[in-house]
C-alpha positions in Angstrom: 227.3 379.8 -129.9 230.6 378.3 -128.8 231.7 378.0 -132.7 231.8 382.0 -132.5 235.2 383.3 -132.2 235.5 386.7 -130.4 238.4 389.3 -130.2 239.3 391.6 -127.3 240.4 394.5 -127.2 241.2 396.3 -123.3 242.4 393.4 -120.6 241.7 396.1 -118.1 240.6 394.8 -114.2 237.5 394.6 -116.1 238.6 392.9 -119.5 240.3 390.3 -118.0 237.4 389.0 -116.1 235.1 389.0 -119.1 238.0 387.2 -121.1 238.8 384.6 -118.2 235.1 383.6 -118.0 234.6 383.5 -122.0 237.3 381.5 -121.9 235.8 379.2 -118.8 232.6 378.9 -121.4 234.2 377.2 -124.1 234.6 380.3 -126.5 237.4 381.0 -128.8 239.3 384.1 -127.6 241.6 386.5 -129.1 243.3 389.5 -127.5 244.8 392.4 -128.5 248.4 392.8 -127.1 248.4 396.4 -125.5 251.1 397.4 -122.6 248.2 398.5 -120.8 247.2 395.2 -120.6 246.6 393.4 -116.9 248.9 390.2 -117.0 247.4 387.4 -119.2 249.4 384.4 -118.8 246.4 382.4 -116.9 244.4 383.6 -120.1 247.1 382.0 -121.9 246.6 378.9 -120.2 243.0 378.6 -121.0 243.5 378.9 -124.8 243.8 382.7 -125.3 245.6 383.9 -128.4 247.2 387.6 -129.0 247.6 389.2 -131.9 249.2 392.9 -132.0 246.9 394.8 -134.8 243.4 395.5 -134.2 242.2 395.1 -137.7 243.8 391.7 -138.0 242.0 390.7 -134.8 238.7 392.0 -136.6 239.7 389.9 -139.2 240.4 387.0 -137.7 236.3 386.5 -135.4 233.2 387.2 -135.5 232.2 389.5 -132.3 235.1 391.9 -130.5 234.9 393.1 -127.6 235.9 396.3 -126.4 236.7 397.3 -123.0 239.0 400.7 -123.0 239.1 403.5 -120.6 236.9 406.3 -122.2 236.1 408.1 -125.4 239.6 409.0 -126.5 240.9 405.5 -126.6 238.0 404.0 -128.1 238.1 406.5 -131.1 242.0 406.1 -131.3 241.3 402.2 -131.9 238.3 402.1 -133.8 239.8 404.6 -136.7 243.4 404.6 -136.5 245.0 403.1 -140.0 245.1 399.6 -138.5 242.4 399.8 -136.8 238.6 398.1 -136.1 237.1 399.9 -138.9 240.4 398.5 -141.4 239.4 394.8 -140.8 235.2 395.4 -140.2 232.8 393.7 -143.1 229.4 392.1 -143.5 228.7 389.7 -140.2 230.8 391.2 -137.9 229.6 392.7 -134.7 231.2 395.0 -132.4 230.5 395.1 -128.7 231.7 398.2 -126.3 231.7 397.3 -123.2 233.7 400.6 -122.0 232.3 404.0 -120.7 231.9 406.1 -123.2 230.1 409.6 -123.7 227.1 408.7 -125.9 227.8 411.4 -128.7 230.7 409.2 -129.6 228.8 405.9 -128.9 226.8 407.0 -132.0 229.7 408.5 -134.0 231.3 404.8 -133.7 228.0 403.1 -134.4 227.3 405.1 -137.5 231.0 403.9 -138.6 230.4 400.4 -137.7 227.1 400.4 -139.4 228.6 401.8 -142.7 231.0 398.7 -143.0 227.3 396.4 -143.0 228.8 395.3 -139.3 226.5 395.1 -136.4 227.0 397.5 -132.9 226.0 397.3 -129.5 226.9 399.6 -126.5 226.8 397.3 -123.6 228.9 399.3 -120.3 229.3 397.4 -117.3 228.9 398.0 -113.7 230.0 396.4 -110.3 233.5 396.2 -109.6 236.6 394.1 -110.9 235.5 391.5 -108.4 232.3 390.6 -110.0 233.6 390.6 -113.2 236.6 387.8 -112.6 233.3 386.1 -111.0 231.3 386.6 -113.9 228.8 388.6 -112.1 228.6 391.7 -114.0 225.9 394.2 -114.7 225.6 395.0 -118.3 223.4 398.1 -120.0 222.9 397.7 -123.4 221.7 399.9 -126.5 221.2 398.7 -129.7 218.5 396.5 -131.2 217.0 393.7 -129.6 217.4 391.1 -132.1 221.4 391.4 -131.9 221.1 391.4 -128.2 219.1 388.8 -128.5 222.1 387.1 -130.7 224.5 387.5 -128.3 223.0 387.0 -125.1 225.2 383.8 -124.6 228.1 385.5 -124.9 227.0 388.4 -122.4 225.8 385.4 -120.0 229.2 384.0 -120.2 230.6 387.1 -117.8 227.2 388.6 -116.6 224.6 388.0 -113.8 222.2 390.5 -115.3 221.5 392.2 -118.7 219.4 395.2 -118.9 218.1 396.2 -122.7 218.4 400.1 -122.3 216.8 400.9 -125.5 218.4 402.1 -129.2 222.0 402.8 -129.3 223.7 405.5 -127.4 221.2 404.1 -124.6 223.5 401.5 -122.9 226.4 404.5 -122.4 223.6 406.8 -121.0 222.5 404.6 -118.6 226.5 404.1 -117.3 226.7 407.6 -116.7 224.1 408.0 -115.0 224.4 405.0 -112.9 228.1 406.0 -111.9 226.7 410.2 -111.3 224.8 408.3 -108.5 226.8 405.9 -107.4 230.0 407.9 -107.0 227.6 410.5 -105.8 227.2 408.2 -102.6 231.0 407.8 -102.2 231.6 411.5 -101.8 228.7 412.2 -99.8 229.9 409.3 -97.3 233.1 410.0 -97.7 233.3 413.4 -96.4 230.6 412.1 -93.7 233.4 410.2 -92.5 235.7 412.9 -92.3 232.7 415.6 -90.0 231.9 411.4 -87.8 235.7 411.1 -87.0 236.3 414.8 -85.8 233.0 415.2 -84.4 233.9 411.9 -81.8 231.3 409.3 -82.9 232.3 405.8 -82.7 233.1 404.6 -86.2 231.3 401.7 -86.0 228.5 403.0 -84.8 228.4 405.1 -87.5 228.5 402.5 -89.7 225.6 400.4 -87.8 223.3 403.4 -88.2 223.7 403.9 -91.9 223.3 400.4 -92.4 220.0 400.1 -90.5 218.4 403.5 -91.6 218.0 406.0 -95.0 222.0 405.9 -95.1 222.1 402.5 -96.4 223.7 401.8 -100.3 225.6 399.9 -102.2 228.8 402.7 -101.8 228.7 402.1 -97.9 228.8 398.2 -98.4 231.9 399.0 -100.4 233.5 401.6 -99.0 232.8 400.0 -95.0 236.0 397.1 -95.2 238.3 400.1 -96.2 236.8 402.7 -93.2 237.2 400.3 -90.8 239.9 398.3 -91.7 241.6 399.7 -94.0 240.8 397.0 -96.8 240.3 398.8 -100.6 240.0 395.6 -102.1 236.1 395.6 -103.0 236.2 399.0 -104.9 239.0 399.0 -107.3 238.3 402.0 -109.4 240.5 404.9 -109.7 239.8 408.3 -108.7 240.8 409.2 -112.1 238.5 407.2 -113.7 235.7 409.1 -111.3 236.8 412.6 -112.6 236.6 410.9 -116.3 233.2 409.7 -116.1 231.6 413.0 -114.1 233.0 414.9 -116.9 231.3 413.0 -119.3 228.3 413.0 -117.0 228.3 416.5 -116.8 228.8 416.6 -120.6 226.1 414.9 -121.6 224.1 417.0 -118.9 224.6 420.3 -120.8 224.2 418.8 -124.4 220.6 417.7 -122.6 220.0 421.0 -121.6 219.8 419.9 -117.6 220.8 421.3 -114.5 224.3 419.6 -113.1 225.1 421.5 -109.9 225.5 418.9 -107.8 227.0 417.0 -110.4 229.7 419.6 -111.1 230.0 419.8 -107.2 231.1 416.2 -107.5 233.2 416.7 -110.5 235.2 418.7 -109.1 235.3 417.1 -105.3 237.0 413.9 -107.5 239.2 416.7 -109.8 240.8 417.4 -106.1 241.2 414.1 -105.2 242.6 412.9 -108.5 245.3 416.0 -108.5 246.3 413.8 -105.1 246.8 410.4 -106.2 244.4 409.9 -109.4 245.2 406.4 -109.7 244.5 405.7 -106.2 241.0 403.8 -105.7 238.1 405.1 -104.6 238.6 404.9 -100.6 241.2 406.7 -100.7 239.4 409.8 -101.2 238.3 409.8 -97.4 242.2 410.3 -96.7 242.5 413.2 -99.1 239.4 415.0 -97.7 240.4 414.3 -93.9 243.5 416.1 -95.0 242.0 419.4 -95.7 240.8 422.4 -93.2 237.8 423.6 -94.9 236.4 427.2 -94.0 232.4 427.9 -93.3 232.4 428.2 -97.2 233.7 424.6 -98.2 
């Protein structure tokens, strides 16, 4: 598998794990240069080439990644003139690792598929952390025989890969992954805010979730920051929260089920975004400890 030569496109805080450890695994890596772009110079160092036009970066390997921040960007690069689609043909797979809202997943895919190319939607969770460790989680939807295909390269940057089923699946999954997961955050967060003003010792507070029904991944992450002040272990914007609820809440209606508390969510990380969007996720306990709610919220 190491002959393969894959292309990147999005060295996000995600990206550039996935790149640094494809790298690490003896692969052949190409990015696309994009201002957006985390700094790559240690990607440089291990062997990492650039190239500025998606389509010749297509051209040039035989898997690309793609790692951008929602549905907008990924249609902008996959159908622009220069785009994915320009340089696409027989053999080529494309891999979108970003978090997209699954109506577009398959609008890309049927493209893709037209140009005799292969697809896979394949969304990642944990946090930036994991993925410079190569520890990520990655959902995928597409069929299992090109999974199968490239389960080396997933393995290069992941610590498990779940098959969600056809494509569009992998995307659906995310969402609903991150509805509960940043679900937790706002429900601990402004459980914070009511602990602090209602006198109980923080760390107390923190002892009791931990040992009881309060328990989750979002309190492990969200703990360093309440006690210390430490936001390094959940590096993810509050605007990226407000993006992937709306697409949650989206894909809710278009499936014809109830969202209430998910739109109750939505728009608790709409607030907190019109504060300090791209502020990470702990933060939100300082935007909500700054309001004076009435008996109605």
């Amino acid at each position: 598998m190491n002959s393969i030569e894959i292309g990147l496109i999005g060295v996000g805080l995600m990206g550039h794990g996935i790149a640094k450890n494809l790298l690490l695994s003896g692969y052949k890596l190409t990015l696309l240069e994009h201002a957006g772009n985390q700094p790559v110079d240690d990607l440089l160092e291990l062997g990492a080439q650039t190239l500025v036009s998606p389509a010749e970066l297509v051209r040039r390997n035989d898997v690309i990644f793609v790692c951008v921040t929602g549905s907008p960007q990924l249609e902008d690069v996959m159908f622009r003139a220069d785009g994915v689609l320009a340089g696409l043909g027989a053999g080529k797979t494309v891999v979108d690792c970003s978090t997209i809202e699954p109506h577009i997943t398959l609008k890309v895919a049927d493209a893709v598929f037209g140009k005799d190319a292969g697809f896979l939607d394949a969304p990642l969770t944990r946090t930036p952390k994991e993925a410079e460790e190569g520890r990520l989680n990655v959902m995928v939807g597409g069929d299992e025989q090109t999974l199968n295909e490239l389960r080396p390269l997933l393995d290069a940057f992941a610590e498990n890969i779940y098959h969600a089923g056809p494509v569009g699946a992998g995307h659906t999954l995310k969402l609903l992954h991150n509805f509960v997961s940043l679900g937790n955050c706002v429900l601990l967060a402004e459980a914070v805010v009511c602990a602090r003003r209602g006198g109980v010792n923080i760390d107390t507070f923190i002892d009791v979730l931990a040992s009881g029904g309060g328990d989750s991944i979002a309190l492990k992450r969200l703990t360093p920051y309440i006690l210390g002040g430490d936001e390094g272990g959940f590096r993810f914007s509050l605007s990226n929260c407000h993006k992937d609820l709306s697409y949650y809440t989206s894909m809710a209606y278009q499936q014809h089920v109830p969202a209430t508390v998910a739109k109750a969510i939505q728009r608790v990380f709409e607030f907190a975004e019109s504060k300090g969007g791209d502020r990470p996720v702990p933060h939100l306990i300082d935007f909500l400890d700054a309001i004076e709610s009435d008996e109605n919220g």
